[in-house]
Steps between C-alpha positions, in 0.01 A plus 500: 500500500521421134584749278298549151632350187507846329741625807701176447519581140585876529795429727587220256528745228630800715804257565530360108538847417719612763733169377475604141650862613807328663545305197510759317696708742779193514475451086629855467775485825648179341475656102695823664750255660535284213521808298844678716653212525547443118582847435763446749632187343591713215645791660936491461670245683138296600607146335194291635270546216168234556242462254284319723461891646328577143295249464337550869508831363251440178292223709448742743440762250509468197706640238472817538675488815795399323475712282493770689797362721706482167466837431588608821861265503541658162445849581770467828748294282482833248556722782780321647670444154482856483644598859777262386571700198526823628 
């Protein structure tokens, strides 16, 4: 029972694609990681700042990820400099 070498290469590229999904899939689950845990390093009392975290960050993508994880650590520093004023 052979199979055809069109079925064999189907399946080969069913499963390629089905890898390139879970890549993708893990890309994003490790950027999100990556992502809370700096914001936590700069959060009041959180003393274990790493830039190693930001530059996985920007290899992983780019920077506009960083970016946009700036803007969020800057936007929760106003906030709490705010609560603290009050």
């Amino acid at each position: 029972m052979t199979r055809e070498v069109g079925e064999v290469a189907n399946d080969t590229d069913d499963r390629l694609g089905d890898l390139e999904l879970l890549a993708g899939n893990l890309r994003r689950a490790i950027v999100a990681v990556l992502s809370h845990a700096i914001r936590r390093q700069h959060l009041p009392g959180a003393f274990t700042f790493d830039s190693a975290l930001w530059d996985r960050l920007r290899d992983l993508d780019g920077d506009g990820a960083c970016s946009a994880v700036s803007n969020e650590i800057e936007q929760v520093q106003a906030l709490l400099r705010r609560g603290g004023a009050e």
